[in-house]
N, CA and C atoms as an extended XYZ file, in Angstrom:
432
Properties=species:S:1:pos:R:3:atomname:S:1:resname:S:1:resid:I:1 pbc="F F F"
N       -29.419       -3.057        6.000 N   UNK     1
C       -28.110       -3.621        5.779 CA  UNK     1
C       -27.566       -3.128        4.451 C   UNK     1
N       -26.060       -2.963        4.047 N   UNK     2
C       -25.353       -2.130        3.117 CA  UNK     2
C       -24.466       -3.678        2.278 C   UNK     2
N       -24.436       -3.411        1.656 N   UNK     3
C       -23.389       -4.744        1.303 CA  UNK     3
C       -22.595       -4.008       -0.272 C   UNK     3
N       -21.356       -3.843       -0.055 N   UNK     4
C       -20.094       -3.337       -0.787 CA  UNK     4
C       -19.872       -4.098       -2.179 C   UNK     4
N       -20.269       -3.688       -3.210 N   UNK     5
C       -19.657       -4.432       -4.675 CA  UNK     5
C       -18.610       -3.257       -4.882 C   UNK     5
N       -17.453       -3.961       -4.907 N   UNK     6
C       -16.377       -2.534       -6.453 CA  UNK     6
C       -15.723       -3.653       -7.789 C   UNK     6
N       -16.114       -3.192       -8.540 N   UNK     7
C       -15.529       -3.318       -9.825 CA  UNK     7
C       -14.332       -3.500       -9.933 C   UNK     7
N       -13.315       -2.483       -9.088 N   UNK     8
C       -12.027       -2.133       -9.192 CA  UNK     8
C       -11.440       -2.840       -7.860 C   UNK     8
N       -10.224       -2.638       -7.942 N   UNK     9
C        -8.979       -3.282       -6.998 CA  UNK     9
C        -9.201       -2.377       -5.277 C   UNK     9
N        -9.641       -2.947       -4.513 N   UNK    10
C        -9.348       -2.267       -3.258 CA  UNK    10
C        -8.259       -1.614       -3.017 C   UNK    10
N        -8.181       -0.163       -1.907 N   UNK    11
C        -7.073       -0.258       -1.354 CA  UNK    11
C        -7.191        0.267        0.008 C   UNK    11
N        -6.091       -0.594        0.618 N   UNK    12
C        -5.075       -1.211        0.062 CA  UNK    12
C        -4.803       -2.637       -0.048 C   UNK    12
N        -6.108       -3.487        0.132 N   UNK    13
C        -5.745       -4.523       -0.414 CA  UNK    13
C        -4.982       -4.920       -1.573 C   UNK    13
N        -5.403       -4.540       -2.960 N   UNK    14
C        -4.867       -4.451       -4.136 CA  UNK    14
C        -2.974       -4.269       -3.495 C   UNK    14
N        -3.032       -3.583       -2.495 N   UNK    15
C        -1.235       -3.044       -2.611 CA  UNK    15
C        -0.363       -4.324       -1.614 C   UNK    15
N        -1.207       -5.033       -1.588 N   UNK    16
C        -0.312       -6.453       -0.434 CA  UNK    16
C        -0.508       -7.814       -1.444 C   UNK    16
N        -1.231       -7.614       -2.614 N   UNK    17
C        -1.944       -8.597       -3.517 CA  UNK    17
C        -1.128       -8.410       -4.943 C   UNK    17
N        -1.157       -7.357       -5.295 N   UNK    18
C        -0.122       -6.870       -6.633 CA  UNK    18
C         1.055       -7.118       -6.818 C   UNK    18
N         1.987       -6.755       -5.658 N   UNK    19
C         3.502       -6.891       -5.733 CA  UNK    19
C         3.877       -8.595       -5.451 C   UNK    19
N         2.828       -9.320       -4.945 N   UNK    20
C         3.208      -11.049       -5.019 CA  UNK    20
C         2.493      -11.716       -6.653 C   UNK    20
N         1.928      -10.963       -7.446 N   UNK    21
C         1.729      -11.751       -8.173 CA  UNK    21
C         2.567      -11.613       -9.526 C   UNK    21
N         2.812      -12.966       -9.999 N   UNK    22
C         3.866      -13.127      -10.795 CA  UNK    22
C         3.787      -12.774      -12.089 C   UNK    22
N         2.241      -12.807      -12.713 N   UNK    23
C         1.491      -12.476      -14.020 CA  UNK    23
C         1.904      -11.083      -14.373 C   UNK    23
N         2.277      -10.832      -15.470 N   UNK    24
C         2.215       -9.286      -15.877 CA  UNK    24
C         0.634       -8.693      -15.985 C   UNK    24
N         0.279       -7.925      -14.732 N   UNK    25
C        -0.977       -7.237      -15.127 CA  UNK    25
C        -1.382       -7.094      -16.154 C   UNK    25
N        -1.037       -6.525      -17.077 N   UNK    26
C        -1.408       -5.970      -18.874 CA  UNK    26
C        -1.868       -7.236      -19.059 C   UNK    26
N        -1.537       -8.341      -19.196 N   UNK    27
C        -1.749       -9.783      -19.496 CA  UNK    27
C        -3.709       -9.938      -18.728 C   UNK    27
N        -3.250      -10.129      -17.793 N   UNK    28
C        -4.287      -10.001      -16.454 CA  UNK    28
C        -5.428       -9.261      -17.214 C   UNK    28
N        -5.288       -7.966      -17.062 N   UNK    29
C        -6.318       -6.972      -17.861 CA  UNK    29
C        -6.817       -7.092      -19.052 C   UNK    29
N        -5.998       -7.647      -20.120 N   UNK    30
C        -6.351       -7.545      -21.076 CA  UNK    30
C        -7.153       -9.171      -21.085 C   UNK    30
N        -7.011       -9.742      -20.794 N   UNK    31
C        -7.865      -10.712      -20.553 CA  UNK    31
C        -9.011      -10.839      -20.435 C   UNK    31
N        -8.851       -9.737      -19.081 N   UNK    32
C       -10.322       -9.136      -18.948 CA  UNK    32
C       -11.255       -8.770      -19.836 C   UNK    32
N       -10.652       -8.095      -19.988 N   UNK    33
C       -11.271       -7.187      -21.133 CA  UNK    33
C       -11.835       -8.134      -22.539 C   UNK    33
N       -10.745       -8.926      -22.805 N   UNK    34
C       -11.096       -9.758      -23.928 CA  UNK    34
C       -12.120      -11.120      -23.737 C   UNK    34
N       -12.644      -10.942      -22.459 N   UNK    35
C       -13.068      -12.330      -21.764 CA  UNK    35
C       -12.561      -13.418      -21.714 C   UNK    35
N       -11.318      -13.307      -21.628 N   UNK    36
C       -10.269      -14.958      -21.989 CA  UNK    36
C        -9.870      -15.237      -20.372 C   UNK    36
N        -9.944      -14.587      -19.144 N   UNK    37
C        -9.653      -14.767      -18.207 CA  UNK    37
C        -9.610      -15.819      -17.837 C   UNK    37
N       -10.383      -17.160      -18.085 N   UNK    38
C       -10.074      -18.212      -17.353 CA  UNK    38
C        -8.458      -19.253      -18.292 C   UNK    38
N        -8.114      -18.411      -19.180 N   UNK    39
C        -7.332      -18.957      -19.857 CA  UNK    39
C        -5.859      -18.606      -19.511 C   UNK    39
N        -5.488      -17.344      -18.299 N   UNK    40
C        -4.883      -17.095      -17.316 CA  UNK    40
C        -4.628      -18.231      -16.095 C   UNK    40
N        -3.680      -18.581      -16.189 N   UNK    41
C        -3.094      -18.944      -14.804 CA  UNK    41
C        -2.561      -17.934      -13.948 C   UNK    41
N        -3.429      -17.634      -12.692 N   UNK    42
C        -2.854      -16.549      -11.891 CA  UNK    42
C        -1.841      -17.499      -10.851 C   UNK    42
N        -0.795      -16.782      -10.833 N   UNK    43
C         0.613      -17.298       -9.920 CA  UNK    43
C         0.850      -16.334       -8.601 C   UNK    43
N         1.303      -16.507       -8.111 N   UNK    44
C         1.538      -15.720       -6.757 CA  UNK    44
C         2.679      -16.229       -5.943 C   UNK    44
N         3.464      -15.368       -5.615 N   UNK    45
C         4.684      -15.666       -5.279 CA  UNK    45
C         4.165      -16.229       -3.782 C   UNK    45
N         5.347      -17.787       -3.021 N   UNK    46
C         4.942      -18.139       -2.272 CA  UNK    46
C         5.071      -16.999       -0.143 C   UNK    46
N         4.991      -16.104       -0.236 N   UNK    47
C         5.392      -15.124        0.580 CA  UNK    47
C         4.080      -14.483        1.258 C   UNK    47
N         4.602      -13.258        1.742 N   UNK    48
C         3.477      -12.784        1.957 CA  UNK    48
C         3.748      -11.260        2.405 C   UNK    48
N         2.994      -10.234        2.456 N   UNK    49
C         3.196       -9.061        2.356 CA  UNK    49
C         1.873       -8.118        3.332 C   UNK    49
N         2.252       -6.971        3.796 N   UNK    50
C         1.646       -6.185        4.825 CA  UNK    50
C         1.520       -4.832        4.319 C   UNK    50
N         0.478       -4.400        4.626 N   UNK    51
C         0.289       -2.805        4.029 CA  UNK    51
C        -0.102       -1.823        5.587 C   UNK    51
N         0.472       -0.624        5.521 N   UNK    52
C         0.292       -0.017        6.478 CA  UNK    52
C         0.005        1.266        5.950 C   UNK    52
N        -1.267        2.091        6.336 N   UNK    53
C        -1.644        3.392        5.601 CA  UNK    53
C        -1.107        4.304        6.066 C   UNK    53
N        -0.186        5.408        5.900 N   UNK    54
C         0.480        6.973        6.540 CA  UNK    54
C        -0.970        7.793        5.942 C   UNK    54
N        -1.534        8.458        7.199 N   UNK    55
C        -2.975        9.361        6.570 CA  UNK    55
C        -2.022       10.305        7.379 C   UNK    55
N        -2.890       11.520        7.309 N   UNK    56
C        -2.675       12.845        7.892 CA  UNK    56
C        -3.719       12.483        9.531 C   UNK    56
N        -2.907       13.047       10.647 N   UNK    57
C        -3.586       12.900       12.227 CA  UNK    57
C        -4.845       13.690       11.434 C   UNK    57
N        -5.542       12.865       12.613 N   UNK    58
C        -7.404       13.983       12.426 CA  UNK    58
C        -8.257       13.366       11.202 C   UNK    58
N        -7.505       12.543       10.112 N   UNK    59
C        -8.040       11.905        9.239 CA  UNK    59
C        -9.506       10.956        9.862 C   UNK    59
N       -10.679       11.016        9.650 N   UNK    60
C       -10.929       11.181        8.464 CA  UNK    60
C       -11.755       12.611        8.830 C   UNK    60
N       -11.711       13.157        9.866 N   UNK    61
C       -12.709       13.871       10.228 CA  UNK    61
C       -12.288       15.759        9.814 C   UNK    61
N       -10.862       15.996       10.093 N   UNK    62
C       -10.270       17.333       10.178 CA  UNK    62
C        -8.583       17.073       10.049 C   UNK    62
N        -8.378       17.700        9.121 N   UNK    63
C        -6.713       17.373        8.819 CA  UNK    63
C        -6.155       18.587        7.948 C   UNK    63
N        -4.933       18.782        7.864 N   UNK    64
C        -4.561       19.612        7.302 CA  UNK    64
C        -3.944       19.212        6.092 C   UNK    64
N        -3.414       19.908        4.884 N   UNK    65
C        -2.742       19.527        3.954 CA  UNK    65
C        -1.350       20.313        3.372 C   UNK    65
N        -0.557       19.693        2.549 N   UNK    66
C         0.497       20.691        2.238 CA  UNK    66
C         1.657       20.521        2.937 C   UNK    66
N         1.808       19.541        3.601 N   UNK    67
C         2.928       19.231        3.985 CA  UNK    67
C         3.998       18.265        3.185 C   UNK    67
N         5.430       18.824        3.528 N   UNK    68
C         6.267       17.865        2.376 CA  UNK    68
C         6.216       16.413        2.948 C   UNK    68
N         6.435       15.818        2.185 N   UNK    69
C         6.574       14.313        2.274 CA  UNK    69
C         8.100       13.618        2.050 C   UNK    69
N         8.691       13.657        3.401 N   UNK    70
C        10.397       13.250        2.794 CA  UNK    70
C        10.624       11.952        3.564 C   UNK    70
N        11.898       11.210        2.175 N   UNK    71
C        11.884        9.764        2.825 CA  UNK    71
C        12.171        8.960        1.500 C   UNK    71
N        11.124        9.479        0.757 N   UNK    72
C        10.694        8.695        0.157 CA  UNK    72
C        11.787        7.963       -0.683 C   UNK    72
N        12.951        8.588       -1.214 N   UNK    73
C        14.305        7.804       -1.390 CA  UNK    73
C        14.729        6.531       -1.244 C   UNK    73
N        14.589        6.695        0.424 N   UNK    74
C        14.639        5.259        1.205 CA  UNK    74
C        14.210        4.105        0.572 C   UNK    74
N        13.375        4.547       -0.348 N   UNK    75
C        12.391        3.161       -1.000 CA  UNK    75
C        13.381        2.281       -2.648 C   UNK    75
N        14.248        3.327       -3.036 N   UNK    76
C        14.766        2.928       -3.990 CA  UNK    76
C        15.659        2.064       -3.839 C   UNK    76
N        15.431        1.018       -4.582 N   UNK    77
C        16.424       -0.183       -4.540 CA  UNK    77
C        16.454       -1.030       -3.309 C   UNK    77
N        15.355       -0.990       -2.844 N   UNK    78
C        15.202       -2.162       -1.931 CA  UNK    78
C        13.540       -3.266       -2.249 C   UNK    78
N        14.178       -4.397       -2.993 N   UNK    79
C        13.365       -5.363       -3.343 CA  UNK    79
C        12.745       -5.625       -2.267 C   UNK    79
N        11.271       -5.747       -2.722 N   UNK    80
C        10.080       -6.303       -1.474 CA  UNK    80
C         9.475       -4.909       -0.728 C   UNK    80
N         9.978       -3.983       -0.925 N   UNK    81
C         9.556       -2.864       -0.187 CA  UNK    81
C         8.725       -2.006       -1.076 C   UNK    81
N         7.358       -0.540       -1.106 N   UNK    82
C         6.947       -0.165       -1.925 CA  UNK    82
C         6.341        0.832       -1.161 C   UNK    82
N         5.922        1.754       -2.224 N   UNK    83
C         5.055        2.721       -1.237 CA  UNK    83
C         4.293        3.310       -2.453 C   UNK    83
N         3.473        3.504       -2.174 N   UNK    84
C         1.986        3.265       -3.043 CA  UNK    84
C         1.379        4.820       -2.508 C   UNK    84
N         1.333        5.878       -4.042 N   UNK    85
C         0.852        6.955       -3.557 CA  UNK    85
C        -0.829        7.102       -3.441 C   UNK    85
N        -1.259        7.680       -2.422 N   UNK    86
C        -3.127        8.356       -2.621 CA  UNK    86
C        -3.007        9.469       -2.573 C   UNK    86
N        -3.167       10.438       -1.695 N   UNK    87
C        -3.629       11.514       -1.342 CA  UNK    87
C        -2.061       12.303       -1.107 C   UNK    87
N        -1.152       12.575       -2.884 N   UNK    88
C        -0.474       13.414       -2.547 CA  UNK    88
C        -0.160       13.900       -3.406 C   UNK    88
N         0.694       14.867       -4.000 N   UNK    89
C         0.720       15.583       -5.190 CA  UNK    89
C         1.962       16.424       -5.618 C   UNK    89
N         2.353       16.807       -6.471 N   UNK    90
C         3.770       17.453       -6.499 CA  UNK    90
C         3.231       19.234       -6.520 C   UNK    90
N         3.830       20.066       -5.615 N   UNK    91
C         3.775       21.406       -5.365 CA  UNK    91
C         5.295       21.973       -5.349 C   UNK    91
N         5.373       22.486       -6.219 N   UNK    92
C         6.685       23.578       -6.700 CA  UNK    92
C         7.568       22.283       -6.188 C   UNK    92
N         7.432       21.411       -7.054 N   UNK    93
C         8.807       20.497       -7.023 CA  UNK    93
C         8.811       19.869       -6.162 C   UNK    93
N         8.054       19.208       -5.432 N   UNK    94
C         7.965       18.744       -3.838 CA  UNK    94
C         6.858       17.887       -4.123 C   UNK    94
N         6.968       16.797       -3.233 N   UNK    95
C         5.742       15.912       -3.190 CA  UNK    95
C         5.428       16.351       -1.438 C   UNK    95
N         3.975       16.426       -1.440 N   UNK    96
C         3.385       17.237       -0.321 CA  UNK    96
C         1.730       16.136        0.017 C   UNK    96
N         1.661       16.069        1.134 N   UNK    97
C         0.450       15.652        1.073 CA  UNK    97
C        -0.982       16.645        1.160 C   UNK    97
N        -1.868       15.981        0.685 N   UNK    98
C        -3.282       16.125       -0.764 CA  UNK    98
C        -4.477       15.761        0.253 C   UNK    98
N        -4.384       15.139        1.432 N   UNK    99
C        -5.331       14.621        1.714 CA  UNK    99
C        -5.537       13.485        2.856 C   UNK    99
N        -6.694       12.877        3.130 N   UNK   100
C        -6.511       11.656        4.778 CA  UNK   100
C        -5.746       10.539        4.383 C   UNK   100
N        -5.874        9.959        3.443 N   UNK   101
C        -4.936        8.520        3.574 CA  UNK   101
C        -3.613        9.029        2.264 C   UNK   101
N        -2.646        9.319        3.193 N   UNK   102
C        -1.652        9.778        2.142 CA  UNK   102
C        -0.895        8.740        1.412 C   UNK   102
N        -0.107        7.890        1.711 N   UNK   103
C         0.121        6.690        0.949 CA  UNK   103
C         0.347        5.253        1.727 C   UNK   103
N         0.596        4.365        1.148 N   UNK   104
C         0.250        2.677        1.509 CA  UNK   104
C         2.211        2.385        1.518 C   UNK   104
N         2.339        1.701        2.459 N   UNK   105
C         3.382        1.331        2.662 CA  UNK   105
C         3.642        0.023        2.796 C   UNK   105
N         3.896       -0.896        1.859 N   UNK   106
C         3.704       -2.303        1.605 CA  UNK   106
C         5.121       -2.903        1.700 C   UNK   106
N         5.231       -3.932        2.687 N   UNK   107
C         6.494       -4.723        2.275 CA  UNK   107
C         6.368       -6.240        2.452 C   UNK   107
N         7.257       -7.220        1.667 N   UNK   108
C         7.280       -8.677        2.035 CA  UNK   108
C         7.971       -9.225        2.691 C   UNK   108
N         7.753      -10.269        3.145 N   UNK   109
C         8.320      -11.391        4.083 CA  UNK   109
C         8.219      -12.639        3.606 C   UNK   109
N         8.849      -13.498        4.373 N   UNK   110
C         8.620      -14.728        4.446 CA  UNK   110
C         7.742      -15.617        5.004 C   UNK   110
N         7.103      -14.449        5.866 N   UNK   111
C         5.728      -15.179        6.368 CA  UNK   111
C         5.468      -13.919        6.989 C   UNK   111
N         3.920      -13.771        7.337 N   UNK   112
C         3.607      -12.703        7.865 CA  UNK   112
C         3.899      -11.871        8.744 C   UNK   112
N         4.284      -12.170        9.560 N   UNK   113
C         5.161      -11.940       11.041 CA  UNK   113
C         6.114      -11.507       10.524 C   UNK   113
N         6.886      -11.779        9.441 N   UNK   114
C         8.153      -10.987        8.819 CA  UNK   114
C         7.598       -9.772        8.157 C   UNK   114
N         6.599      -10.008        7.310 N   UNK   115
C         6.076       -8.730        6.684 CA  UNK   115
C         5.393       -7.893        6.976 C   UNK   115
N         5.088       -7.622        8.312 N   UNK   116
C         4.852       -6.940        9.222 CA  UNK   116
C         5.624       -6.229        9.718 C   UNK   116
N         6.294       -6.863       10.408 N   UNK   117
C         7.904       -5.867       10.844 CA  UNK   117
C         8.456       -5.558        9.680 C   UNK   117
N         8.231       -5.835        8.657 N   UNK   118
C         9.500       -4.904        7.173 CA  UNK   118
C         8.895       -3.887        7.260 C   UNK   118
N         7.507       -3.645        7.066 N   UNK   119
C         6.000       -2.799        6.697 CA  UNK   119
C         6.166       -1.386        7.407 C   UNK   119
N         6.119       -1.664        9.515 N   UNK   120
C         6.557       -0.914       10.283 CA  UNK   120
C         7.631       -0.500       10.178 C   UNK   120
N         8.563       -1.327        9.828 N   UNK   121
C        10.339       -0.294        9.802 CA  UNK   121
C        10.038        0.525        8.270 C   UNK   121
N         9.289        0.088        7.233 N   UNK   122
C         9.156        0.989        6.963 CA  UNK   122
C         8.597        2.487        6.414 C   UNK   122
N         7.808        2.732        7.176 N   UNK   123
C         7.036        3.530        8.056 CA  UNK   123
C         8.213        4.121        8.320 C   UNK   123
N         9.291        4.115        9.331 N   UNK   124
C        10.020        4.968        9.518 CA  UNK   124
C        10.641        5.920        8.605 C   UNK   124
N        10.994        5.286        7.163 N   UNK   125
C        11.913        5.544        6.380 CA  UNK   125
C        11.472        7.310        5.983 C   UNK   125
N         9.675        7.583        6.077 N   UNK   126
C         9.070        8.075        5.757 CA  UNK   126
C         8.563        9.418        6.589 C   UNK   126
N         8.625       10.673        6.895 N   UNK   127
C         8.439       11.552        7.677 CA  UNK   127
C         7.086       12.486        6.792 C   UNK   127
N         6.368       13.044        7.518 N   UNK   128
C         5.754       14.285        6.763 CA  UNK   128
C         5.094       14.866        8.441 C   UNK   128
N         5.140       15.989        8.381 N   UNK   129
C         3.964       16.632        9.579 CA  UNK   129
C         2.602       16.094        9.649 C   UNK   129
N         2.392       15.557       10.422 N   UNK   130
C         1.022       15.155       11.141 CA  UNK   130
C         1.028       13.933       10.694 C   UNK   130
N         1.798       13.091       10.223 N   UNK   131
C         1.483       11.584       10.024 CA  UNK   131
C         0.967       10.618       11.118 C   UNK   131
N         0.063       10.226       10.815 N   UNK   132
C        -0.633        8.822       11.780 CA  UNK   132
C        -0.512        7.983       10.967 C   UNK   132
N        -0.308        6.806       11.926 N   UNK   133
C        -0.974        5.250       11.427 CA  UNK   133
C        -1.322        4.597       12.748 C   UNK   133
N        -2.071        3.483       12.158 N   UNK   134
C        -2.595        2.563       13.099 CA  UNK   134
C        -0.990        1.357       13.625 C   UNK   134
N        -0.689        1.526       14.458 N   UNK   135
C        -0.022        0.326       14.871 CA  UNK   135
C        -0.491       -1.044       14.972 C   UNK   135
N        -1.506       -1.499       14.904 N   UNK   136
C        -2.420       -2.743       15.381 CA  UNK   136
C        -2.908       -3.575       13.415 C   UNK   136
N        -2.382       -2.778       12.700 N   UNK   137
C        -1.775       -3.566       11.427 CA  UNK   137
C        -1.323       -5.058       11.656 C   UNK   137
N        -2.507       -6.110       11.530 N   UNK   138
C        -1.669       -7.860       11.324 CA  UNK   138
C        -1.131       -7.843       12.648 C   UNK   138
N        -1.544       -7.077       14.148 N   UNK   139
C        -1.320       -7.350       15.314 CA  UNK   139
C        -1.567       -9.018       16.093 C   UNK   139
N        -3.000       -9.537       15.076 N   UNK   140
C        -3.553      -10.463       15.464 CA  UNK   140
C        -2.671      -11.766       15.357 C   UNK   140
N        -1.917      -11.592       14.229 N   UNK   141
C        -0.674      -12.514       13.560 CA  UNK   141
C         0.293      -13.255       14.922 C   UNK   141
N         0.908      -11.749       15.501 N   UNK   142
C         1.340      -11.437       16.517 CA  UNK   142
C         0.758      -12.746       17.799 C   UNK   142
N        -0.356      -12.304       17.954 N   UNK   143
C        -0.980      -13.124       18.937 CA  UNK   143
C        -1.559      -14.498       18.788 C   UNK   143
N        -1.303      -15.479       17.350 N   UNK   144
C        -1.995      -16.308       17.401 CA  UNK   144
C        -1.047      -17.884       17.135 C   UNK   144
């Protein structure tokens, strides 16, 4: 049996967990760091939020790279919405994807079922060659 410790922030958990909390990170961290953490009140906005990964098709096994990544515009100036880069990189002026999980596409709602459908629409906003995702993202929500 294997059992998972990380030190650091999952992802993309970390990217459905970050944008609801109300604390200025730096605060958060430095806390840490200083061992004062329990002297933090962590707040969290009352909402809730969905992450959906854009990888490259064939991920994790065979994929290609170097493709542009356009869209990404779409994201400016719309509160609650985010897109969270991994596996991509700027090439002659272009952001191109780097790799299998190219970036996290996080948005909020008012309850999950809302932030789900923001999450998927936007997914659309976003194009690159060979993009996959899983549709079945908080499907269970859906059904219960």
């Amino acid at each position: 049996k294997v059992l998972e410790y990380n030190a650091r922030f999952g992802d993309p958990e970390a990217q459905v967990v970050l944008p609801r909390m109300k604390n200025d990170i730096i605060d958060v961290i430095e806390a840490c760091i200083d061992g004062t953490l329990d002297t933090i009140n962590l707040e969290f906005e009352d909402n809730a939020a969905v992450c959906v990964v854009l990888a490259s098709d064939g991920y994790p096994v065979s994929y290609e790279k170097g493709f542009e990544i356009k869209g990404l515009e779409n994201f400016d100036g719309k509160d609650g919405y985010y897109v969270f880069h991994a596996a991509s990189k700027m090439d002659n002026g272009k952001i191109v994807t780097n790799g299998g999980r190219v970036l996290g596409v996080t948005a909020k709602g008012n309850t999950l079922l809302e932030a789900r459908a923001n999450a998927y629409e936007a997914t659309k906003w976003i194009d690159f060659e060979n993009k996959y995702m899983r549709n079945d993202i908080g499907k269970a929500i859906e059904e219960a």
